[in-house]
N, C-alpha and C positions, 0 to 999 in steps of 0.2 A: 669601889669594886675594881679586881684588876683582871684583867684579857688576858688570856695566853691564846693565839693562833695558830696551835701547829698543823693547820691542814698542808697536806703535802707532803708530811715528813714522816715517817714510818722510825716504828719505836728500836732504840730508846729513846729519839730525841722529842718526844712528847711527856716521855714519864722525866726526863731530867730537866726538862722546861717547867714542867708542873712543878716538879721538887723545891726549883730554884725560886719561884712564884711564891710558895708554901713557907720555904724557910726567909726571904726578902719583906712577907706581908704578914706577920703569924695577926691570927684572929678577924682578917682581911675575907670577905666573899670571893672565891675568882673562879673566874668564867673560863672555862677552855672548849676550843674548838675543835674538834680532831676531825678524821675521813671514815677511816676504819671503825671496824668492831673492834679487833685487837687491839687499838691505842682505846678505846674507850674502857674495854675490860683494865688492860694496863693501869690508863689514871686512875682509874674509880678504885682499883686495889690498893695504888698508893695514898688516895685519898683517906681513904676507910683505916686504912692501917696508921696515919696519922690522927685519929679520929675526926676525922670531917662524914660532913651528910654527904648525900653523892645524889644529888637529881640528874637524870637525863631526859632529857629532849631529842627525837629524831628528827633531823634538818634535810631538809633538799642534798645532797651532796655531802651527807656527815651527821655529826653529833655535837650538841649544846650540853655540858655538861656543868651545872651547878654546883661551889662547892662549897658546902655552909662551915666556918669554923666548928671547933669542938666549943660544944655549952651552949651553942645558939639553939 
């Protein structure tokens, strides 16, 4: 599984961390951490559109976002 942590960081640089994640691990589970809603909407659209699942989690201070390969 691989971590992306982008709390702190206000988008893009959560959707091109995710990207970089997506395209480094293809068929990889990863986990990203964001603050916002708008980076959580953000990845979950890039996720979805790469056909990934998209769970989310609301966290103390942010969001846990789940993101299943495509076929899992």
């Amino acid at each position: 599984m691989v971590e992306v942590d982008v709390r702190g960081f206000s988008c893009p640089i959560p959707v091109v961390r995710t990207k970089k994640a997506i395209d480094e691990n293809p068929n990889e589970i990863i986990t990203v951490l964001v603050e916002s809603a708008v980076s959580k909407e953000n990845v979950s659209r890039l996720a979805q559109s790469r056909g990934y699942s998209v769970k989310v989690e609301e966290t103390p201070g942010g969001y846990h976002l789940l993101l299943g390969p495509p076929g899992e």
